[in-house]
C-alpha positions as CSV (number, residue, x, y, z in Angstrom):
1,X,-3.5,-33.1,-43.1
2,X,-2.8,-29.8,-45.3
3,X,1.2,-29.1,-45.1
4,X,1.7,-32.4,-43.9
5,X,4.1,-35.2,-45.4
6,X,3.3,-38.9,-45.3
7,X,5.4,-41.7,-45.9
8,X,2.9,-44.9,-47.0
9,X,5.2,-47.7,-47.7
10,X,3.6,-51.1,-49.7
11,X,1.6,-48.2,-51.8
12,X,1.5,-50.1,-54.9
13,X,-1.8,-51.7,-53.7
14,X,-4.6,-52.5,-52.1
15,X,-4.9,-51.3,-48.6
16,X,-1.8,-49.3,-48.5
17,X,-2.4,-47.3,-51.9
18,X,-6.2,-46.7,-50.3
19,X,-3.9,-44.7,-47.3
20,X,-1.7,-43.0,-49.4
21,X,-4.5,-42.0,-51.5
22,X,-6.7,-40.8,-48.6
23,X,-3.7,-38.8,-47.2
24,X,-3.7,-36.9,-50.4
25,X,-6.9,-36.3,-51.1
26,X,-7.2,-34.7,-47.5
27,X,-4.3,-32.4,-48.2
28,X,-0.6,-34.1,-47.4
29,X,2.4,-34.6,-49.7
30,X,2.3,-38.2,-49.9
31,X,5.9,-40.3,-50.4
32,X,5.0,-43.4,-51.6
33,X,7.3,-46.4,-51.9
34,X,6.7,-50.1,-52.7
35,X,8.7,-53.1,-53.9
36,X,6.5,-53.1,-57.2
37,X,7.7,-50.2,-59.1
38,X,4.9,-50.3,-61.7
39,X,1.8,-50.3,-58.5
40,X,3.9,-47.4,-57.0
41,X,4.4,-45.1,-59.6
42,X,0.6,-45.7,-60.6
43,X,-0.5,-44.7,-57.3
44,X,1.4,-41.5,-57.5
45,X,0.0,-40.8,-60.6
46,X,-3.6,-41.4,-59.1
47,X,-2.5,-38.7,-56.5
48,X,-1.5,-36.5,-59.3
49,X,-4.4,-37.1,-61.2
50,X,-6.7,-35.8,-58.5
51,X,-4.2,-33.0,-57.9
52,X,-2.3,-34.1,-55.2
53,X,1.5,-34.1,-54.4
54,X,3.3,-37.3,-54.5
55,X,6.6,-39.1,-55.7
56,X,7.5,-42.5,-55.2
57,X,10.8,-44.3,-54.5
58,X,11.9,-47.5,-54.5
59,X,12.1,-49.4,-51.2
60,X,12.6,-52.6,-49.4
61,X,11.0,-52.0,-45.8
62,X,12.7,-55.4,-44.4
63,X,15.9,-53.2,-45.8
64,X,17.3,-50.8,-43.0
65,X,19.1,-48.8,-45.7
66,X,15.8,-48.2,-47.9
67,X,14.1,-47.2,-44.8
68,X,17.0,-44.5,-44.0
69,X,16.6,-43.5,-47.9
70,X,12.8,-43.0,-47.3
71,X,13.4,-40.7,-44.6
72,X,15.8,-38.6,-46.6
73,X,13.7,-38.6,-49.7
74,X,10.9,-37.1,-47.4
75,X,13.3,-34.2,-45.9
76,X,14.4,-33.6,-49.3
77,X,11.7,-33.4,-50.9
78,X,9.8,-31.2,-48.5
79,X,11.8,-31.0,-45.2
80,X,9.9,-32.7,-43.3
81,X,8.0,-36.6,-42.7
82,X,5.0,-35.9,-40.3
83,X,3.5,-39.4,-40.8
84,X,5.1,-42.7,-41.8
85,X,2.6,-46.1,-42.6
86,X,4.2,-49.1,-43.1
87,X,3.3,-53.1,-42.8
88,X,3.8,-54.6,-39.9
């Protein structure tokens, strides 16, 4: 997963933050995004703690725009998206 950029959307908890923490810890830059700012930004800061790259943003996957914003977040933050997790 080194160099690699993942999207994990719902990474505020359980199962999803347990992905986007797992991406990091085996390399990739994760972009984590969730309805629930305050789980979100904590699991970026678990990522951080352990030395990982990660931002969060905002998003609302049943929202067509916020999934178009996640994209672009991911190509501007590191010009690319190599994985993307979201709930079905």
């Amino acid at each position: 997963m080194e160099g690699k950029t993942a999207l994990v959307t719902g990474a505020g908890a359980g199962i999803r933050r347990a992905i986007a923490l797992r991406h990091a810890a085996e390399g990739a830059r994760v972009l984590a995004s969730d309805i629930d700012d305050e789980g979100g930004a904590a699991t970026v800061d678990l990522i951080r703690a352990e030395g990982g790259t990660a931002v969060y943003q905002h998003a609302d996957v049943s929202s067509l725009g916020d999934n178009e914003s996640l994209v672009a977040a991911a190509l501007d933050h590191w010009g690319r998206l190599d994985i993307a997790c979201r709930p079905s």
